[in-house]
ZADO-1210 file (C-alpha; in nm, 4 decimals, padded with zeros to 6 digits):
<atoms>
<atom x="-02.4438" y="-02.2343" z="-00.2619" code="UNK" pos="1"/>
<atom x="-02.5778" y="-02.0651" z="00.0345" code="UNK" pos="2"/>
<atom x="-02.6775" y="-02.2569" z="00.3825" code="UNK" pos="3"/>
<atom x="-02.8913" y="-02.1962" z="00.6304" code="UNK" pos="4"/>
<atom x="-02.9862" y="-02.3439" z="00.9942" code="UNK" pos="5"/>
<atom x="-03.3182" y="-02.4001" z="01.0936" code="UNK" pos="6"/>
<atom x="-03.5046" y="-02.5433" z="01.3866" code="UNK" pos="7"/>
<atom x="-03.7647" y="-02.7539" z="01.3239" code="UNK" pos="8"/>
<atom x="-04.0433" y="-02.8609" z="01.6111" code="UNK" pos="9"/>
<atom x="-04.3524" y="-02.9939" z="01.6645" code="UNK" pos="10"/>
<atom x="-04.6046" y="-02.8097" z="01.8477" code="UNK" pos="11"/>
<atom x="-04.9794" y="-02.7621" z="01.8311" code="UNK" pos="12"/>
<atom x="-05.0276" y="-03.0561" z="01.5605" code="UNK" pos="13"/>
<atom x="-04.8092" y="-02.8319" z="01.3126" code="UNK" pos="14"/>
<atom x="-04.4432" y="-02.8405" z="01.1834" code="UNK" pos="15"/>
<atom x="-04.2435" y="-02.5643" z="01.2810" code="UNK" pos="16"/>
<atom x="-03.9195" y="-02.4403" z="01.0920" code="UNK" pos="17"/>
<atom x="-03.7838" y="-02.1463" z="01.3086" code="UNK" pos="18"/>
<atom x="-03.4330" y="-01.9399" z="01.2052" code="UNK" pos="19"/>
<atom x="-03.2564" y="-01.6971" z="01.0218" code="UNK" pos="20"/>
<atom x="-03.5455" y="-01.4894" z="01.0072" code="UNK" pos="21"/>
<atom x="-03.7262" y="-01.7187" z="00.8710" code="UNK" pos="22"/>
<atom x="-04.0893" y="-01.8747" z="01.0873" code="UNK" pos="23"/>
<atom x="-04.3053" y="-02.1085" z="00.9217" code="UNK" pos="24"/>
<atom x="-04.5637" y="-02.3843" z="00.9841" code="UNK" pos="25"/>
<atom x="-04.7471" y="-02.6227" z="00.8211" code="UNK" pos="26"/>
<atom x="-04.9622" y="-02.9795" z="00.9773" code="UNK" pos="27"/>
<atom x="-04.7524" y="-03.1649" z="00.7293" code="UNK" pos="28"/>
<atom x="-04.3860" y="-03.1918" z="00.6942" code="UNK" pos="29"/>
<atom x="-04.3918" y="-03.1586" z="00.3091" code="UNK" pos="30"/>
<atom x="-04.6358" y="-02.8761" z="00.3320" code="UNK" pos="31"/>
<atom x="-04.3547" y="-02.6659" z="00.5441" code="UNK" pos="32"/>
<atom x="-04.1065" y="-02.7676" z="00.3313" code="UNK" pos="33"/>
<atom x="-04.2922" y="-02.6234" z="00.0237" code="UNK" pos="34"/>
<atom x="-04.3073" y="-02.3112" z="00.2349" code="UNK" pos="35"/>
<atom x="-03.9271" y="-02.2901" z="00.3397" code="UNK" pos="36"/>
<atom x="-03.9025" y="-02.3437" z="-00.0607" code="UNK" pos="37"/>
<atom x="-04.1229" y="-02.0602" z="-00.1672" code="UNK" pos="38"/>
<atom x="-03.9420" y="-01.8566" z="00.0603" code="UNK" pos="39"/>
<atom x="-03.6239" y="-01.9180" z="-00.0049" code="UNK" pos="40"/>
<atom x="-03.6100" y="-02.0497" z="-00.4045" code="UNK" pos="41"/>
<atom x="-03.5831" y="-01.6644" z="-00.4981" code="UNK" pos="42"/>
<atom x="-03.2601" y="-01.5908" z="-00.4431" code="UNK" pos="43"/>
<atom x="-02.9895" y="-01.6348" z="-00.6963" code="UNK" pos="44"/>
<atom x="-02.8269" y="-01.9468" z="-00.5708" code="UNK" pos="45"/>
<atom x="-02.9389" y="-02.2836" z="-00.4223" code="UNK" pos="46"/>
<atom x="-02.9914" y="-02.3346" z="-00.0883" code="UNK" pos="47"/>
<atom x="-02.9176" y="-02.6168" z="00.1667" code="UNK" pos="48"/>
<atom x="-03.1541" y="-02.5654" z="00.4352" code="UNK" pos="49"/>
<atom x="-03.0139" y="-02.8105" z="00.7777" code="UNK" pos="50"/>
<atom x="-03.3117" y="-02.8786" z="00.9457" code="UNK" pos="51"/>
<atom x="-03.2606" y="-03.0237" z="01.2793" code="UNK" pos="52"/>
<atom x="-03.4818" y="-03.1114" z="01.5185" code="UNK" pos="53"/>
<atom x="-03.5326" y="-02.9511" z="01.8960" code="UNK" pos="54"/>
<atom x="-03.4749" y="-03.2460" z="02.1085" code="UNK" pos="55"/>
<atom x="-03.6064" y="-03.0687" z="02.4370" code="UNK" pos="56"/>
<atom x="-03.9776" y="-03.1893" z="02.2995" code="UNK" pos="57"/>
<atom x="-03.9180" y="-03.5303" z="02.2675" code="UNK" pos="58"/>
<atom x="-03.9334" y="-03.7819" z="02.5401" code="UNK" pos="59"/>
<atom x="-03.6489" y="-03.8450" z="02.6848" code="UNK" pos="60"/>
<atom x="-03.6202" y="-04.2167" z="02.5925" code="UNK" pos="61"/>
<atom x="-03.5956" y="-04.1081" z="02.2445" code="UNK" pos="62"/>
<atom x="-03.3530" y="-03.8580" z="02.2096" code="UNK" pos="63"/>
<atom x="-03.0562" y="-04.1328" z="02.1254" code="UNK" pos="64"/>
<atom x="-03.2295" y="-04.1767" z="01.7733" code="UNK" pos="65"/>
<atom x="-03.3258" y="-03.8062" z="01.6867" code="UNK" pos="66"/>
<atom x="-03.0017" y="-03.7767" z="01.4897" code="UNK" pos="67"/>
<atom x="-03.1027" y="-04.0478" z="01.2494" code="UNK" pos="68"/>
<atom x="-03.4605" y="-03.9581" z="01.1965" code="UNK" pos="69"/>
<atom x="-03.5241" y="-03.5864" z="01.2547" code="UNK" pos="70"/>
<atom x="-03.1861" y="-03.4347" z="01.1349" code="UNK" pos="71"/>
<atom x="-03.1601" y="-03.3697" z="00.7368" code="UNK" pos="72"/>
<atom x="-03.0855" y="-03.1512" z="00.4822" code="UNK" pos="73"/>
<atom x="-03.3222" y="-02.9739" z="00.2366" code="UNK" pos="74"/>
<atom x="-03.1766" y="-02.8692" z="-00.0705" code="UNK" pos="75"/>
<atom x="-03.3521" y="-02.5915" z="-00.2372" code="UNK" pos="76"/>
<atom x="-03.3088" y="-02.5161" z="-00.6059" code="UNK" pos="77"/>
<atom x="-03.3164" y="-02.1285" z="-00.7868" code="UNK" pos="78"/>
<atom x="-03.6998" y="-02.0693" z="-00.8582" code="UNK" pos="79"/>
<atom x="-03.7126" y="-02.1101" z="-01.2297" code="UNK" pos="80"/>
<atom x="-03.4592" y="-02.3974" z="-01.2496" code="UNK" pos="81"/>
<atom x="-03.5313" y="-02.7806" z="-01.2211" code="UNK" pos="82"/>
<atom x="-03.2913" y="-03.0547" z="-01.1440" code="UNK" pos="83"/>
</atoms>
């Protein structure tokens, strides 16, 4: 299984998923995780993408709770394979 880190923001009224040479956006959070998939699903092995969120945007108040609700981990099947 590989793994990759990514940074994931919100900016502009879009989603963004920055790292590892990867840079993607989408308005909706399952729309840019369809694109990390498409980008990533065509390697040979699965994937788990750790998304974690860029606490600098968020006010300051909520920053205790970004670890439960903006951290998590996307697992991303072979293309061609379903679970």
């Amino acid at each position: 299984m590989m793994h990759r880190d990514l940074v994931l923001t919100f900016e502009r009224d879009c989603w963004h998923a920055r790292g590892d040479g990867l840079d993607v956006e989408h308005r909706e959070l399952r729309g840019l995780e369809e694109l990390i998939e498409a980008r990533l699903a065509a390697g040979g092995s699965v994937v788990e993408v750790s998304l974690k969120f860029d606490t600098t945007g968020l006010p300051s108040w909520l920053r205790q709770y970004h670890g439960h609700y903006c951290n998590y981990t996307l697992y991303v099947p072979r293309r061609g394979v379903t679970s």
